[in-house]
BAKOL-629698 format. One record per residue (C-alpha): x, y, z. Coordinates in steps of 0.5 Angstrom, whole numbers, plus 2048, in hexadecimal, padded with zeros to 3 digits. Layout:
N
XYZ/...
***
This chain:
533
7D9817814/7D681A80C/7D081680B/7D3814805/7DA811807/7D680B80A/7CF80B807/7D1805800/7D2800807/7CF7FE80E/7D57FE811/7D77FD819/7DE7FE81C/7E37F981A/7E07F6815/7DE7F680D/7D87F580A/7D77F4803/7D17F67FE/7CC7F17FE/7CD7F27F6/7D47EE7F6/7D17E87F9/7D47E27FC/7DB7E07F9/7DC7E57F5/7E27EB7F5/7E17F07F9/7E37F77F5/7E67FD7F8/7E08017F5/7DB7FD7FA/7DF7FD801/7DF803807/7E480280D/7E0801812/7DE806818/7E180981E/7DD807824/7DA80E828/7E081082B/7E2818828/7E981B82C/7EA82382A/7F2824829/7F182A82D/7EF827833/7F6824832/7F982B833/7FA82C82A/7FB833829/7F9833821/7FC83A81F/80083881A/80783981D/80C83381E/80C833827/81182E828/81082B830/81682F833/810835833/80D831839/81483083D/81583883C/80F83A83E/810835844/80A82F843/81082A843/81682B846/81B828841/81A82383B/81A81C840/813820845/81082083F/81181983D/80E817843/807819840/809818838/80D811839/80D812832/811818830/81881682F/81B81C82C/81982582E/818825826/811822827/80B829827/80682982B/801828826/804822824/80582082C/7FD82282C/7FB81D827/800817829/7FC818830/7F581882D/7F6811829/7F980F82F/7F3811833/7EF80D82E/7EB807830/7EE80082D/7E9800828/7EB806826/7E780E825/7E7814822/7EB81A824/7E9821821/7EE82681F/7EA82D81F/7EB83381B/7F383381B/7F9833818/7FD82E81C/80582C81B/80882681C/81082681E/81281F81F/80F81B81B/80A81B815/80381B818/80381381A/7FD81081A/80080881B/7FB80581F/7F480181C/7ED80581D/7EE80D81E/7E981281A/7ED81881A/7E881E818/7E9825816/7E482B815/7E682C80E/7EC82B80A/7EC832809/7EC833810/7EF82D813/7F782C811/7FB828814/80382A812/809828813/81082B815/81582C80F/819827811/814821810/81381F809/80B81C80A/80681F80C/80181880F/804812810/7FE80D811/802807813/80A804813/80C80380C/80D7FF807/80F7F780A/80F7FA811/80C7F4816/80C7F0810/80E7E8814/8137E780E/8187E180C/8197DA80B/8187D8812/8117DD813/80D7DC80C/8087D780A/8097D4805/8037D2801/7FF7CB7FD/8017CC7F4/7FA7CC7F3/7F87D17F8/7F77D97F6/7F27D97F1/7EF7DF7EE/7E87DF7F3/7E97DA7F7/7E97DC7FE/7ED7D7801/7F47D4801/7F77CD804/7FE7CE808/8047C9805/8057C880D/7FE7C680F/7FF7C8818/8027CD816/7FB7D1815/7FC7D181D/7FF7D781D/7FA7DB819/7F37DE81C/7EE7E0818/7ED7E9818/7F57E9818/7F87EC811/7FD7E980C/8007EA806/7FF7E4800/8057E57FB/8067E27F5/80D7E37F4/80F7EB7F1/8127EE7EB/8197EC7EC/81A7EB7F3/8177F27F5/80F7F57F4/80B7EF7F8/8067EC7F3/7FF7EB7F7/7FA7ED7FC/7F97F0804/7F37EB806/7F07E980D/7F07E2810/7E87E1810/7E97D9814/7EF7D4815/7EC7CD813/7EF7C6814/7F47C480F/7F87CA80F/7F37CE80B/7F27D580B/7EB7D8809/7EC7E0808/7E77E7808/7E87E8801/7E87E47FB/7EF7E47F8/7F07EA7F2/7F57E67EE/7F77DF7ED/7FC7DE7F2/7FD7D57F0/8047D37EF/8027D27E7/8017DA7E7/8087DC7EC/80C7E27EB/8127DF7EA/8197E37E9/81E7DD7E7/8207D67E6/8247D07E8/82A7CF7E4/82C7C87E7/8277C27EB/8287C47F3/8267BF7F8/8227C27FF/8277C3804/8257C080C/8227C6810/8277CB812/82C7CA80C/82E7CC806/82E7CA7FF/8327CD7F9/82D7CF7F3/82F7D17EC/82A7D87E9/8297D97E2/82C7E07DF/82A7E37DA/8247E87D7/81E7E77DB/8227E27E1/8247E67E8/8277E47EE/8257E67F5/82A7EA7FA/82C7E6800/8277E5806/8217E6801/81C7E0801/81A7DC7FB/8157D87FA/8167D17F4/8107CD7F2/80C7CD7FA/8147CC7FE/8167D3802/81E7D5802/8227DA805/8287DD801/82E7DD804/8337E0800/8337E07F8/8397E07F4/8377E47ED/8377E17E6/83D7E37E1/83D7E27DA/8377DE7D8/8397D97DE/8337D87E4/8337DC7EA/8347D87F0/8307D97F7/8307D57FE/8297D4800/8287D1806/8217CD808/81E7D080F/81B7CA810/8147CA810/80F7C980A/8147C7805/8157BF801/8197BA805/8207BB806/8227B8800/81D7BA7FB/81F7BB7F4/81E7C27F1/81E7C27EA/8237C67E5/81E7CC7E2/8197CD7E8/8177D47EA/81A7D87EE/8167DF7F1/8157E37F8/8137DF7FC/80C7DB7FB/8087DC802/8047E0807/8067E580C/8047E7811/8027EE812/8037F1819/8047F9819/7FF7FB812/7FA800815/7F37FF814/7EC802813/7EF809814/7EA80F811/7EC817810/7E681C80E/7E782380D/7ED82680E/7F482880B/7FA82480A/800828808/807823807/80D826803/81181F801/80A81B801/80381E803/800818806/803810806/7FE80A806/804805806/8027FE80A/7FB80080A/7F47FC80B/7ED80080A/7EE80780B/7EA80C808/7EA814807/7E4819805/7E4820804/7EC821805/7F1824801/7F8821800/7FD8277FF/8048247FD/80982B7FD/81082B7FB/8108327F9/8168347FE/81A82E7FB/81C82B801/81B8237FF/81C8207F9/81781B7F5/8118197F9/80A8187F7/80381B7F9/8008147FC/80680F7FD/8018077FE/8078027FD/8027FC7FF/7FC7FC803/7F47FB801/7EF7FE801/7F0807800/7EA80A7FF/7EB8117FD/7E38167FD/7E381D7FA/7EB81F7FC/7EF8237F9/7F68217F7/7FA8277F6/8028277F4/80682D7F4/80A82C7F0/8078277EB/8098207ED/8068187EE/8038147F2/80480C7F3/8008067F5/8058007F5/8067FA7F6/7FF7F67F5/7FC7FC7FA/7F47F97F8/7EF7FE7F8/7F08057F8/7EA8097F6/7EA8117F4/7E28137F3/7E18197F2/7E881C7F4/7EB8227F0/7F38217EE/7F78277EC/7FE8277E9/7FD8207ED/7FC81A7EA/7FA8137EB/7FF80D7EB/7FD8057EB/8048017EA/8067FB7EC/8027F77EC/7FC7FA7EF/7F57F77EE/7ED7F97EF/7EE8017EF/7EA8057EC/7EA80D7EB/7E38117EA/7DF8177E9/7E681B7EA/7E98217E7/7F08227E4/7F38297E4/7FB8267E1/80082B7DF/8068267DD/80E8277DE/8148247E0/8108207E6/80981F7E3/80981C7DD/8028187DD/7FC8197DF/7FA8127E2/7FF80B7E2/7FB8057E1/8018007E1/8027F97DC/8037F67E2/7FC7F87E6/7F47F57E5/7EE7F77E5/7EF7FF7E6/7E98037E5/7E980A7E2/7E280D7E1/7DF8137DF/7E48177E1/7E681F7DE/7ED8207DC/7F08277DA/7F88257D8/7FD82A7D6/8048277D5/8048217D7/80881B7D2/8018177D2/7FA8187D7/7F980F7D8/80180C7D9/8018047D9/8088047D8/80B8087DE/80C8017E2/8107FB7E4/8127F77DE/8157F07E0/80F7ED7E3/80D7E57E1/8067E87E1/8027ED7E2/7FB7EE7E6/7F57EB7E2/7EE7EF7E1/7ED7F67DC/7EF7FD7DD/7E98017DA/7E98087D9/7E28097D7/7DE8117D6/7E48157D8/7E481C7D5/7EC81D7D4/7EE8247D1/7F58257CE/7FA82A7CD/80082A7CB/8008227CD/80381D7C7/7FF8167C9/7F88167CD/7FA80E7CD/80180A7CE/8028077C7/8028007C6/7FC7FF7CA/7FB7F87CD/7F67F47CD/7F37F57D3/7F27FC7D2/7EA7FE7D1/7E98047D0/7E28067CF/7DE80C7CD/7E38127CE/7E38197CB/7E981C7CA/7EA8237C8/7F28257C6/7F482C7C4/
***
């Protein structure tokens, strides 16, 4: 491991350590935490049969060549392989995690160009380290049919425990910005929770998509259904600050537990209603939609929701007209999303993605280069980096390279992302939907805009507490260099805290607007010298 990539903390495998300097009770910041280390297990993938040479060598050779005499043998010794179309380097790495202790280990890819066939190079499991000899000497590639090039957990939403009947609702009162702790609407359900397990706090969302809150880690359950978390809560999550979608028409009485009320909606600019199936929160009540007859004419949308029988108001209970309606109010838990995962010195090739951090928690890379490359066409759309919810990316002295130029994209209030010291060509950076506590350091840009690129960083409106320090831009052809317009609009509210853009040194060419016009007011921009021609 580089000296640097753990020298800002002392950490030991399995736990984060913050800085003296934070103090107790105070947030913690994603310029202050390291993921945690790997205990002294190193597997090298050649031990596990990778051949590295840069070509596509699919299992089928090792039938050819008589190692198994047919698919089914060589399922025997590699349960895992459900179709020939697996390579053997990417048999060879799935063996070497499988091989890996439960606390997890490093496993060491030498000087070699290695070719997955099945999958994108998957990592999906909690405390692995993977290592190269460089990234100009180490890189892992895919087939041409494979659109991303790392996966490091299941996306977006998967092992999310999500519906009426699953989630947590949680006290009015509860969620404040920098409290650590929150009381359960229904207390003996804190049973069901143990402390290190991962969980999603939401707050409602933009409409009834784009989750508003934060992963955190259940520190210790206490009496009375009360929940203390790891970290100090980021944004104001009280039902006063909720992320309400629409409203209710008419007064509604609580139905008895598995039954059904019929709920009148607002229409109109600026009320939405949700699709059938989704779980919607009004004031501290869970409900599940079960079918929903759109509004026409100015006339209410009327939808049945169904009381899943724990958490809500008595049977009976009156809901007056006005009250708020959102995606629902609650915790969930989290059973799939890969923590503490490291990558140093090597190369990620993807076509469609380079590298995807969706449904991540403390993962760090260091001296890697992210190559998204679509030059043959063989994908639509796509982004350099996908984080579509997670916590916690940090990202020291990569290379984030796009052919052609194209975007990134954190989103759905993915928490603190660090670059430090990372180089981006024809690549930009991209803070939307609610995203917070992220910060951009000490890196170059190299942008040359067209039909795919036309910023070179988004801090959207709906984001807080975003950091861009002492960065160097080259932009030539781009529409604007900082954009915090490109983002979702219809959110009640957005993040709290700055975005300060502070001692960067931007050179334009051929670039209408350094800064999106109008400006808001929690914009700060500080000491930046800009040279236009």
């Amino acid at each position: 491991m580089s000296a640097s990539f753990g020298a800002s903390l002392a950490c030991r495998f399995g736990s984060v350590l913050l800085c003296a300097a934070l103090g107790a009770g105070n947030a913690a910041s994603a310029a202050d935490l390291t993921p945690a280390t790997t205990r002294e297990v190193t597997l090298n993938v050649r031990d596990f049969g990778a051949i590295g040479d840069g070509q596509l060598h699919r299992v089928g050779e090792w039938i050819e060549s008589r190692r198994f005499s047919s698919l089914r043998a060589l399922q025997r010794e590699f349960p895992f392989v459900d179709s020939p179309q697996w390579s053997i380097d990417e048999v060879a790495f799935e063996a070497a995690k499988r091989a890996l202790p439960e606390d997890g280990g490093t496993i060491h890819f030498p000087v070699g160009h290695y070719v997955t066939g099945r999958f994108p190079w998957r990592i999906w499991r909690d405390n692995v380290r993977i290592t190269g000899d460089g990234a100009e000497r180490t890189i892992l590639a895919t087939a041409a049919d494979i659109p991303d090039g790392l996966s490091v957990a299941p996306y977006r939403h998967v092992g999310w425990l999500e519906g009426a009947g699953r989630e947590f609702a949680y006290a009015a009162e509860a969620g404040a910005r920098g409290s650590d702790t929150v009381a359960l609407v229904q207390p003996e359900l804190s049973r069901e929770f143990r402390a290190g397990e991962l969980v999603f706090i939401r707050n409602g969302a933009n409409r009834y998509d784009q989750d508003y809150g934060e992963f955190n880690e259940i520190a210790r359950v206490e009496p009375a259904g009360r929940l203390v978390f790891r970290f100090p809560f980021a944004r104001d999550y009280t039902l006063e600050r909720f992320n309400w979608a629409g409203e209710v028409a008419e007064e509604l009485e609580m139905p008895k537990p598995g039954r059904e009320a019929k709920v009148s909606l607002r229409t109109g600019p600026g009320f939405f209603v949700p699709d059938a199936r989704a779980t919607v929160s009004i004031g501290e009540n869970l409900f599940r939609v079960t079918r929903v007859q759109a509004g026409r004419n100015g006339r209410p949308a009327v939808v049945r929701l169904e009381n899943p029988g724990r958490s809500n108001a008595p049977p009976g209970t009156r809901i007056a007209a006005g009250a708020k309606v959102g995606k629902a109010r609650s915790i969930v838990k989290l059973t799939r999303t890969v923590r503490n995962f490291r990558c140093e010195n090597l190369q990620i090739v993807g076509r469609r993605k380079a590298l995807v951090v969706s449904n991540s928690y403390e993962v760090a890379f260091a001296d890697c280069t992210f190559l998204r490359d679509l030059r043959d066409g063989g994908f639509k759309g796509g982004l350099t980096i996908d984080g579509d919810g997670g916590r916690f990316a940090r990202f020291d002295r990569c290379r984030i390279v796009a052919r052609p130029a194209a975007g990134m994209q954190f989103a759905r209030s993915f928490g603190g992302v660090v670059f430090a010291g990372c180089s981006f060509v024809d690549a930009n950076v991209a803070f939307t939907e609610f995203n917070f506590d992220c910060e951009v350091t000490r890196c170059t840009f190299e942008i040359t805009g067209g039909r795919e690129l036309a910023n070179v960083i988004i801090a959207g409106k709906s984001c807080g507490d975003l950091r861009f320090l002492e960065n160097r831009i080259r932009a030539r052809g781009v529409a604007v260099v900082l954009d915090t317009h490109s983002d979702i609009q219809s959110q009640k509210h957005g993040s709290e805290g700055e975005i300060v853009v502070r001692g960067n040194v931007i050179e334009t060419e051929n670039v209408p607007d350094v800064f999106t016009r109008p400006r808001f007011d929690r914009l700060a921009l500080d000491d930046n010298r800009i040279t236009a021609r």
